[in-house]
C-alpha positions in Angstrom: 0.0 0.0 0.0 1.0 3.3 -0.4 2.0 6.0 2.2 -0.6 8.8 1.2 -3.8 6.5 2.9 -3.2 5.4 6.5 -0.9 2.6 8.0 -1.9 -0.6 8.6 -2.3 -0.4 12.2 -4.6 2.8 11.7 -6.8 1.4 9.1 -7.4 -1.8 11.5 -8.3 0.3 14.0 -11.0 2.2 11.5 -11.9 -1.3 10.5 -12.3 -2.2 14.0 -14.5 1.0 14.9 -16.4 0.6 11.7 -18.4 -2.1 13.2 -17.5 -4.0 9.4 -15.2 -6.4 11.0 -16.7 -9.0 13.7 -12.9 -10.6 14.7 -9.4 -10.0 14.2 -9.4 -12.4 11.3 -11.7 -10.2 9.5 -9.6 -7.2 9.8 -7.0 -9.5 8.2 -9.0 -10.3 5.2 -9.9 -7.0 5.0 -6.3 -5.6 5.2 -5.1 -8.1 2.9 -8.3 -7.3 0.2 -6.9 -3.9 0.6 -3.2 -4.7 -0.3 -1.9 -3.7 3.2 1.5 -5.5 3.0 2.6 -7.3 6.1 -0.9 -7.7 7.5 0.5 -10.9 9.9 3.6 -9.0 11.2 1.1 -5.8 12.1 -1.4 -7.6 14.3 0.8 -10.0 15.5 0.8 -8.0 18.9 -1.2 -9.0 22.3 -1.7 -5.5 22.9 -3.0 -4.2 19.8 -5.3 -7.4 18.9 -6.4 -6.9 23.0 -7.8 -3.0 21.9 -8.9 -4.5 18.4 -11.1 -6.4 20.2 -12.4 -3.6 22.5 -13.2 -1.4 19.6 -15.0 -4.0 17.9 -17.0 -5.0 21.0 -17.5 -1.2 21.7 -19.1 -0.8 18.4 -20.8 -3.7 18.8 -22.7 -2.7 21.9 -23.4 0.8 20.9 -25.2 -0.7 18.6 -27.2 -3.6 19.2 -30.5 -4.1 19.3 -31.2 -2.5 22.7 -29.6 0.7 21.2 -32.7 0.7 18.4 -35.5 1.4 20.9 
């Protein structure tokens, strides 16, 4: 990928917020669809894939069903 868009690690986390990604794997395929290069070696860390997760679950509970009503 280029340098003018943003890194990897900053579009998984805008993947991850998006609510479009359900798991770290999809954020991978995602990444990878979108010629990141070294998708692996970026989310290879306990820390990031720990807030990954957090944004994704975040998302996920700001809007679930409850959140409709």
């Amino acid at each position: 990928m280029s340098q003018e868009g943003p890194s990897t690690v900053e579009r998984a986390v805008e993947l991850a917020k998006s609510g479009s990604c359900a798991t770290i794997a999809d954020i991978r395929k995602a990444l990878t669809r979108e010629k990141y290069d070294g998708v692996n070696q970026h989310l290879n860390g306990a820390a990031l894939k720990k807030q990954l997760v957090a944004l994704m679950a975040e998302r996920k509970a700001l809007s679930g069903p409850n959140r409709a009503r």
